[in-house]
C-alpha positions, 0 to 999 in steps of 0.5 A: 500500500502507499500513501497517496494526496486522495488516501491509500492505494493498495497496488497491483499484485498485492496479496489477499487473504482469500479465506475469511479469519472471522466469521463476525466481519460479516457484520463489518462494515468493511465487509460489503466493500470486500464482497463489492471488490470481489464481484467487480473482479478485483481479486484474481487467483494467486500462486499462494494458496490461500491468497489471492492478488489484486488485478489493478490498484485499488484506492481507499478513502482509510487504511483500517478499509485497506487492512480490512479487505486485505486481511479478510477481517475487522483490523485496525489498518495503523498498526497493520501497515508498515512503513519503509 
């Protein structure tokens, strides 16, 4: 991910977790933006298993939304992302 003027992008080629850690994110409210990104097609097959890969950069207006689709998961994205 990298911060942008907009927000965060997570980039192409990003890992995914494809399985879901806990079954209460279905009541997240990042949970129907991973299942919108899903059904866009954002998300292709990786040579991982269990994860899968982003198709394109994907922008969020917050990080914990980043962490959260990423992750599969409810996470609070500023102790989840790491800086260099």
């Amino acid at each position: 991910m990298t911060i942008t003027d907009n927000g965060y992008l997570v980039l192409k080629n990003s890992y995914v977790e494809s399985e879901e850690r806990a079954p209460s994110f279905k009541k997240h409210i990042y949970y129907k933006l991973r299942k919108k990104l899903e059904n866009d097609g954002l998300f292709i097959e990786s040579d991982i298993k269990g994860l899968l890969k982003t198709k394109e950069d994907i922008p969020f207006e917050a990080c914990s939304a980043a962490a959260a689709v990423i992750k599969n998961r409810a996470t609070n994205g500023r102790t989840e992302w790491k800086l260099s």
